[in-house]
N, C-alpha and C positions, 0 to 999 in steps of 0.2 A: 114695290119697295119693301124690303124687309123689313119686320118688325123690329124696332128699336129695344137694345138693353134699359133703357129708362122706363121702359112702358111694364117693367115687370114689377110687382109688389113687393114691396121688403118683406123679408122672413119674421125681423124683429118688430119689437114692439110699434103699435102704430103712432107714439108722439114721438119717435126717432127723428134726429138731424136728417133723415134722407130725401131727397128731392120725391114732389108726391109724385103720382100714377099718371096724373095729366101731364101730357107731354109741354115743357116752354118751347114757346117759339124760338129760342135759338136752337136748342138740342132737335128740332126738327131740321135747323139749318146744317147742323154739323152731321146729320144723317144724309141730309140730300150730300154732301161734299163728299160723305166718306164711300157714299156706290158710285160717283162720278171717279175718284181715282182709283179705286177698285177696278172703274172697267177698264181705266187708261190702261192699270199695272196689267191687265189679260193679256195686251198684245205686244208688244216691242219694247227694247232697249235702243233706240236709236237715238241719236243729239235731240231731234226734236222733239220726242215724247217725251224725252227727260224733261226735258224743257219746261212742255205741259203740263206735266208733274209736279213738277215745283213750281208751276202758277197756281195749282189747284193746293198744293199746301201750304199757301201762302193765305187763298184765301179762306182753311179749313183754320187756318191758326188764329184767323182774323176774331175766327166765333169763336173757337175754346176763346179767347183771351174775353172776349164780353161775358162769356159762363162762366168765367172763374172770378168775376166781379162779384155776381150776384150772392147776396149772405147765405142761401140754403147751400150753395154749392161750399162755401166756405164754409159753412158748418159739416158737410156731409164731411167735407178733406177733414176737417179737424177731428172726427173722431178715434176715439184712441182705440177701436176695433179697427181701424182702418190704418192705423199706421205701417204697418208690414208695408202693405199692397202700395201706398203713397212712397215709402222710400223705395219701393223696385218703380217706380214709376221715375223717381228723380233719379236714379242708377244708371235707366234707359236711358233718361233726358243727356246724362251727362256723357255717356258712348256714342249718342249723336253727335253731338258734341265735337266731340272729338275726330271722329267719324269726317262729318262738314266741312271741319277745321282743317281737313288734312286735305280732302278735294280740294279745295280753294287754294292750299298752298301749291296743291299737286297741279290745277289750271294755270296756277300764277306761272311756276316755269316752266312747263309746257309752253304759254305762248311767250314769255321772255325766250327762251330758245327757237320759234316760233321765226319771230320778228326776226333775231339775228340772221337766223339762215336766209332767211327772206333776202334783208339786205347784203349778205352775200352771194345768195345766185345773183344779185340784179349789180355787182359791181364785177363779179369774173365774170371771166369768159372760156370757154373750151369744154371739157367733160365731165369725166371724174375727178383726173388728175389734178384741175383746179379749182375742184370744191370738194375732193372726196374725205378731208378728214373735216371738214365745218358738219357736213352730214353724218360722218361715223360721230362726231362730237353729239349730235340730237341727239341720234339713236342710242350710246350709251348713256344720257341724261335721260331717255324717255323711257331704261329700264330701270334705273334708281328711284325715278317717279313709282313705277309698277308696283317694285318693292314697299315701297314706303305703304303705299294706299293698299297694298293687298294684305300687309300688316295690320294697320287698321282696324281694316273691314273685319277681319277675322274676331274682330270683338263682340258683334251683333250675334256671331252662334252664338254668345254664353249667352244673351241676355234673352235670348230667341225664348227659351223655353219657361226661363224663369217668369219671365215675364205674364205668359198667359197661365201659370198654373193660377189654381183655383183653390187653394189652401185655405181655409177657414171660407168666413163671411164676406163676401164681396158686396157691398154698395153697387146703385144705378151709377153714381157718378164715377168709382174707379172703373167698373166697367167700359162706360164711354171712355175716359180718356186711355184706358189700355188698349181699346182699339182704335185712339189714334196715334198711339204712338207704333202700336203695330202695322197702320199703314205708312207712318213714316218712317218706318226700320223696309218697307218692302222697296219705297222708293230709293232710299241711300243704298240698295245692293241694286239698283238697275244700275245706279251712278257707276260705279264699280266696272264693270265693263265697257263702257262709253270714253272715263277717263284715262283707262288703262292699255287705251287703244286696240280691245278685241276684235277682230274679225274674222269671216269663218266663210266660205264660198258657198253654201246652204244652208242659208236662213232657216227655209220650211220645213230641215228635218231636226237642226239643233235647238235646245232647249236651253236656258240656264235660270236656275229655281224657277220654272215653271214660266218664263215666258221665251219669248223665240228672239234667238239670237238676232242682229242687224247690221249690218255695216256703218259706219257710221264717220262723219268728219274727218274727227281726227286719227280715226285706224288707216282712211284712205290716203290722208297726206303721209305717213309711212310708209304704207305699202309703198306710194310711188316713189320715196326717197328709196327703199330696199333694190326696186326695182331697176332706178338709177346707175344706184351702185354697179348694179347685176351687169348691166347691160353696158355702161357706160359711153352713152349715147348723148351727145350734146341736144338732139332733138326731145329727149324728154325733160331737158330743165322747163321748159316754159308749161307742159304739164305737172310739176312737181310746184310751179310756181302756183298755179292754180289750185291746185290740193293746199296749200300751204295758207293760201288765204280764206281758204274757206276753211279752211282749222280755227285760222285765227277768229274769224266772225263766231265760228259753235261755241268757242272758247268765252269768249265776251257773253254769249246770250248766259252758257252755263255758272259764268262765276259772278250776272247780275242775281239770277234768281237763286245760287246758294246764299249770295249775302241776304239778301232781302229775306229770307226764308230763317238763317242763321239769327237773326236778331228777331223774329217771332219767337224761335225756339229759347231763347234765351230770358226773354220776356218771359214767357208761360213758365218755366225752370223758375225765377226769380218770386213770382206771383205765387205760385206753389212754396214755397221755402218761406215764403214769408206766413201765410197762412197757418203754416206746421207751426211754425217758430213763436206765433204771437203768445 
């Protein structure tokens, strides 16, 4: 395990507000969490990693939220050396934020469009011609979704770099929590392609920042609406129907674990603000 930013000596004086050289038992917890999603982020964007992802910052949010209880760690936040570095931290906090906010609305119609189609392939009957504009109707709902979240997302560059510079005097405790919010700025850009129904026919040679593209739920139930269309085969409604449900179920796992994870982050935003503000 890599050596923890906590374990390193403060520069300044040594009766500083800073958390001491012995590591707490929880910032050991939030170290074992942050190489567990570290390795996750190495390999895949797929619905299910994602998934994993946000069980694992759910329970990395679980510990910052117990360390930001503790008074050493509230004293480190409240130092007025440290202010910069605390409000690019609440900056990030709030372009997750937003970020989250917009997945969840971009899942929400996704599977309301989802459901509809559903129960219209399962009440027509015949090809194209009697479902083909209920699925043109998905497909251009599911590029205004693209749009929206690819908007968004585009907000994590700015925050990308500002975030880790190292301007002045950094504290053990900005430190840790700069890297976790910089593991959860890596996880909300896996979301990004998952939601946005990416797929790509070779995984093992494309990349995107740095991990490997995947097919994934909801790209397949379009693919086979596209396909549909294409072909306009009444034999592939009942595989399109199959893609469509297993959209719907990714959907559900992905917008329990943004909420559940959305109201950690919010917490911890909250706990921090308060701290600054006392």
């Amino acid at each position: 395990m890599a050596a923890s930013p906590l374990n390193v000596q403060p520069s300044f004086h040594a009766r500083s507000n800073s958390l001491p050289s012995r590591q707490h038992p929880i910032t050991s917890q939030i170290d074992e969490n942050l190489n567990r999603l570290r390795a996750s982020q190495s390999a895949s964007t797929s619905s299910s990693s994602i998934g994993h992802e946000l069980t694992c910052l759910q329970d990395l949010y679980d510990y910052v939220d117990m360390l930001l209880q503790l008074p050493l760690t509230q004293q480190a936040l409240a130092q007025e050396q440290q202010r910069k570095s605390v409000e690019q931290l609440l900056d990030a906090s709030l372009v997750l934020l937003d970020v989250c906010g917009t997945a969840k609305d971009a899942l929400l119609r996704t599977k309301e469009c989802t459901q509809e189609l559903q129960s219209v392939l399962r009440r027509r009957r015949g090809g194209v011609e009697g479902r083909g504009d209920e699925v043109t109707k998905y497909l251009t709902s599911k590029k205004e979704v693209r749009k929206a979240i690819s908007k968004a997302f585009k907000n994590l560059k700015h925050i990308d770099n500002k975030l880790m510079s190292k301007d002045g005097e950094t504290g053990a405790m900005i430190s840790t929590l700069k890297q976790v919010v910089a593991a959860t700025m890596g996880v909300a850009r896996g979301i990004e392609p998952v939601v946005t129904s990416f797929k790509v026919h070779a995984p093992e040679k494309s990349k995107v920042r740095g991990r490997r593209r995947e097919n994934n739920e909801i790209a397949n139930a379009e693919a086979a609406l596209r396909s549909f269309i294409k072909s306009g085969n009444v034999k592939h409604v009942e595989n399109v129907q199959n893609e469509l449900q297993n959209s719907e179920l990714c959907i559900q796992d992905l917008e329990e674990g943004l909420e559940s994870f959305f109201r950690r982050l919010i917490k911890a935003r909250v706990t921090v603000l308060n701290i600054v503000n006392c």
